[in-house]
C-alpha positions in Angstrom: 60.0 84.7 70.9 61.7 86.2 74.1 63.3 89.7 73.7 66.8 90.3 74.9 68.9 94.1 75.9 71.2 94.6 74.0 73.3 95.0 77.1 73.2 94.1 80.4 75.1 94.1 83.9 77.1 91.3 85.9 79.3 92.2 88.8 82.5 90.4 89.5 83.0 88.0 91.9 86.4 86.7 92.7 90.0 86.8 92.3 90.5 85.3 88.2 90.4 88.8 86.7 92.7 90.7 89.1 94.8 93.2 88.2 91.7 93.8 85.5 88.9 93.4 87.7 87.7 92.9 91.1 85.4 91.4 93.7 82.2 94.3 93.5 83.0 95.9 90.0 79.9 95.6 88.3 80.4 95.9 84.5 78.5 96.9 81.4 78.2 93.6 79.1 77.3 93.8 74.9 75.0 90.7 74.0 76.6 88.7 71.4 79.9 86.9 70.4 80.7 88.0 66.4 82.4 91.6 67.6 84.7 89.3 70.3 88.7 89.4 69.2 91.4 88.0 71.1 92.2 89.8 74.2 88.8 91.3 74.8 87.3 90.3 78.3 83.9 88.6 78.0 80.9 86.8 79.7 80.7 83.3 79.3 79.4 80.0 80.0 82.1 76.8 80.1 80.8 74.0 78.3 81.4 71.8 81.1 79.6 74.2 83.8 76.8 75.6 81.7 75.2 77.0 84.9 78.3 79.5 85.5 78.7 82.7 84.2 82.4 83.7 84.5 84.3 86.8 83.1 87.7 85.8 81.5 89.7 86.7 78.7 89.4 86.0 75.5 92.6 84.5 74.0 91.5 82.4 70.8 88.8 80.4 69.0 88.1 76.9 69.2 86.0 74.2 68.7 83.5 76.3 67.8 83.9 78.4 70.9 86.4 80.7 72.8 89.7 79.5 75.4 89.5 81.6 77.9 91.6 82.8 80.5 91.9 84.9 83.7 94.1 88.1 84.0 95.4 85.8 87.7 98.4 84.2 87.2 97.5 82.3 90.5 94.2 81.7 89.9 93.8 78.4 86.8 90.0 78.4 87.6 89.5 78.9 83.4 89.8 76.8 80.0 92.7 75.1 81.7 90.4 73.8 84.1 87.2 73.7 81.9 87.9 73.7 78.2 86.0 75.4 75.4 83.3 78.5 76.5 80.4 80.2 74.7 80.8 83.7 74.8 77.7 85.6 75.9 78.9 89.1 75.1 81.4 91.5 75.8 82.5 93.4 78.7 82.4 97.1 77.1 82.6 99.3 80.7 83.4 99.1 84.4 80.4 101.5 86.2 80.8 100.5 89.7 83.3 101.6 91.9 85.4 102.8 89.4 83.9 103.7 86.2 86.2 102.9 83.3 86.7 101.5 80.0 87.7 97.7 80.5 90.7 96.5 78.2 
């Protein structure tokens, strides 16, 4: 049996998550999806790209999974694009270059 963090770290790459996020914030991530609710920003893999990681917004259940969208209205690159995701955990805290609670 592998053991896992609890948390862990991902930094932000791309343009999705603006205003939220940016390129180079580097966040704080909680392993697991049962505490996710609507509107919380997550980690998490698309079914149909399970190599990517992405950080999107959490707007409802399905499938057995989470639709997820970025906080870009310019930017569709989300479950528009790539349906259903797994949620990996949630993004509890911006540390780099700005620390703050992420909402």
């Amino acid at each position: 049996m592998r053991w896992q963090l609890p948390v862990f770290a991902v930094l932000v790459s791309g343009p999705s998550m603006v205003p939220t996020l940016r390129a180079g914030d580097a966040l704080i991530v909680r392993r697991g999806s049962r505490a996710v609710r609507s509107g919380d920003v997550v980690v998490a893999r698309f079914r149909s790209r399970p190599g990517l990681l992405v950080v999107k917004r959490a707007v409802e259940e399905r499938d057995g999974g989470w639709w997820l969208v970025g906080d870009n209205e310019f930017v569709t690159d989300d479950s528009r694009a790539h349906g259903v995701a797994d949620v990996i955990g949630r993004v509890i805290f911006r540390y780099y270059p700005r620390p703050s609670r992420v909402r």
